[in-house]
N, C-alpha and C positions, 0 to 999 in steps of 0.2 A: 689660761687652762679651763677657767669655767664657761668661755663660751665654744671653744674648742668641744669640750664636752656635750653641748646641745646639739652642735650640729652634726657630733656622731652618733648624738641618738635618733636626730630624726630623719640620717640616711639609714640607719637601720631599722627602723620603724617603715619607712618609706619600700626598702627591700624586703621587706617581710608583704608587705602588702601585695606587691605584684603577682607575686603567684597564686596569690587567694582569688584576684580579682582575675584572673586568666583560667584561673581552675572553672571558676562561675558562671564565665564566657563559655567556656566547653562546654561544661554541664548543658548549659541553658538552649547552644547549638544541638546536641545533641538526643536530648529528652524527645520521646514520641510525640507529647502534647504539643510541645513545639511548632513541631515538624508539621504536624497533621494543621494546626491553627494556622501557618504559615502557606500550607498548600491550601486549607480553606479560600486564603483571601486570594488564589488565581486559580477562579473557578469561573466560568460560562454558564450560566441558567438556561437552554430554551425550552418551549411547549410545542409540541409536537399533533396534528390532526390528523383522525383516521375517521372517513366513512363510508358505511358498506349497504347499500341498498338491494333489500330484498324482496323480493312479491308476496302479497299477503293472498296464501291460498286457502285460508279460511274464514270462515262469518260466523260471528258470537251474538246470537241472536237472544232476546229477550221475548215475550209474547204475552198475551192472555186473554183470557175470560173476564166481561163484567156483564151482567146483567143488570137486571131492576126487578123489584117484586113487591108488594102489598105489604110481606111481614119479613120479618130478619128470616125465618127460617125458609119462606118459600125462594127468596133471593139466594139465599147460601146453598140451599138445595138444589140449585139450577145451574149455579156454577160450577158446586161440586161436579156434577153431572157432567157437564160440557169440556172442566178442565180434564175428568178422567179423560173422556175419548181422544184429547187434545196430547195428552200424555203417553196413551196410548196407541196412537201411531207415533212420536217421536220415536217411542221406544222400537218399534218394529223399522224405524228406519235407520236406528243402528247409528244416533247420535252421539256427541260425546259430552262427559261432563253436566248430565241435564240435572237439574235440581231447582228446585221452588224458592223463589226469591221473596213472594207474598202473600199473605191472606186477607185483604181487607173487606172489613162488613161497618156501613153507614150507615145513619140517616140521612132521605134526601127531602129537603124541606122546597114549598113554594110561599111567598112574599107579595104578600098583596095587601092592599089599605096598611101597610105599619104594622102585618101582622103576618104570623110565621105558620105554617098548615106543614104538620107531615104527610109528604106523598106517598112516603113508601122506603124503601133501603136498598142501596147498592151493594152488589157484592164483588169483588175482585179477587179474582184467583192470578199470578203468574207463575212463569217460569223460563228458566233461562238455559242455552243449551249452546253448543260448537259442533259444527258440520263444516266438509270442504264448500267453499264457495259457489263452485259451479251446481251443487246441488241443493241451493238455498232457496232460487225462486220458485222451483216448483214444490220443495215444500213448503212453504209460507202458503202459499195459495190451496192447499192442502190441509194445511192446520186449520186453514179459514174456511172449509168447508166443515171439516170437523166437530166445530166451533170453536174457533179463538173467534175474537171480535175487537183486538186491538196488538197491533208491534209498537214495543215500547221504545226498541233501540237495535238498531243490526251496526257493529262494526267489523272491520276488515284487521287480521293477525296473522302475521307466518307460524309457521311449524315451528316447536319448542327448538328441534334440532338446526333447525336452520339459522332459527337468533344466536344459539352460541357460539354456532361455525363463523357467523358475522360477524363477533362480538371478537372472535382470536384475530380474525382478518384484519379488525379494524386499531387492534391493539398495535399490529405489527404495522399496519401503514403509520400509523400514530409515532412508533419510535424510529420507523427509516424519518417520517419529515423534521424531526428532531434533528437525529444527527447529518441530517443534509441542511439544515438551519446554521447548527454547531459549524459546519465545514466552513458553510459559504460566510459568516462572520468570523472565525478566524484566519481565513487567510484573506480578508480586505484587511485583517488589522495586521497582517506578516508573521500569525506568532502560529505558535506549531502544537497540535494536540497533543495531551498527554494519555488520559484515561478515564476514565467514566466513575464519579463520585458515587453519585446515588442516581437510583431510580424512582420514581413515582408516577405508578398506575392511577388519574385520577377518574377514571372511570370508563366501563363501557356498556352505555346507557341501552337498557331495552327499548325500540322502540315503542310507541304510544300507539296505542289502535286508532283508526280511522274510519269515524264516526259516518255511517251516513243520515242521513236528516231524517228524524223521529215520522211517521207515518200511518195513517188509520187504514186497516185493511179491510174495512166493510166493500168497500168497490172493487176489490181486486178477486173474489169470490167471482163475481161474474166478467170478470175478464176471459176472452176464450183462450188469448196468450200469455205463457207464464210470465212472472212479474221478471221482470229484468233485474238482476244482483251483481253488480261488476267491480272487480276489489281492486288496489291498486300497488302501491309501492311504499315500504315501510323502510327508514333510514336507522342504520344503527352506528354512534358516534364514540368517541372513545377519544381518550387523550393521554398524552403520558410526559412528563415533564424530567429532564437530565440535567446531570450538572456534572461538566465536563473541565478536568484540572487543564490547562496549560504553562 
């Protein structure tokens, strides 16, 4: 009787159990976290490239004034002078963005026998400014008659509206090469789209201007042809990264 008795406890013990552990199974099937952690792991990652290249129809010109003079103030007074008028046609040509980037006033020493002689003090006025391209070298040579006496830097930039227009364009080539990536790697492996996890924008980079090589314009005042300004092509890139359930 007494072992009679064990072994109907622990088929009752044992039938009590199944249901808990079946109930648990369900549960566990059927929970969202589940389901979502389960769909996690058949997912496809690709990166997708988009780029849109656009003309840069503008020059971002930098310029100035330096003289030399005896005393700090005869120096500073001449450039003042020089940058006015230098500003003063910018202005009447109807520039954009033009604003003062410097003021510098020096000592210029000379160095002879192991010993330091002041000669006098420079003075530096600039300014920096955005015009259409085609109308950069004949102001330049213009300034420099003016008086500018040095271009510090000219580069080439598209129009504000033109980079973002490149910038959507290139977002969208970015996610068609994604999911033409997506395609063409699921069906070498046989297995069949489902739906698009997540997305990420990882960027659609402004292009970088386009420097041309730094240049003194004392010679270019007596040139009889204006200076030649020629701008070229600015790349805007963008990429977008998918994750795609199967």
């Amino acid at each position: 009787m007494k072992s009679l008795t064990v072994r109907s406890g622990f088929s009752i013990k044992k039938a009590c159990m199944l249901p808990l552990l079946m109930g648990v199974l369900s549960l566990s099937m059927t929970n969202p976290a589940f389901a979502e952690a389960e769909r996690m792991l058949r997912t496809l990652t690709v990166t997708g490239m988009g780029t849109e290249s656009i003309p840069t129809t503008l020059s971002q010109v930098q310029l100035g004034v330096e003289v030399q003079g005896k005393t700090a103030e005869e120096a500073q007074q001449e450039a003042a002078q020089r940058s006015s008028a230098v500003v003063e046609l910018l202005r009447s040509r109807n520039v954009d963005k033009l604003q003062t980037t410097g003021i510098y006033l020096s000592p210029a020493y000379d160095y002879s026998d192991g010993q330091q002689k002041l000669r006098g003090y420079t003075a530096t006025n600039s300014v920096s400014f955005r015009l259409p391209t085609d109308r950069a070298g004949t102001l330049l040579d213009d300034a420099v008659k003016a008086g500018a006496t040095r271009i510090d830097s000219v580069s080439f930039v598209a129009e504000d509206s033109a980079v973002s227009t490149a910038q959507k364009q290139a977002i969208r080539e970015a996610t068609q090469d994604a999911q033409e990536q997506a395609e063409a790697a699921l069906s070498a492996l046989g297995l069949q789209r489902k739906e698009i996890v997540s997305v990420q924008v990882n960027g659609a980079t402004p292009p970088t201007p386009i420097f041309a090589r730094e240049q003194r314009t004392m010679a270019m005042a007596d040139s009889a042809a204006p200076t030649p300004v020629v701008g070229g092509e600015q790349e805007v890139q963008a990429s977008v990264t998918l994750q795609i359930s199967y």
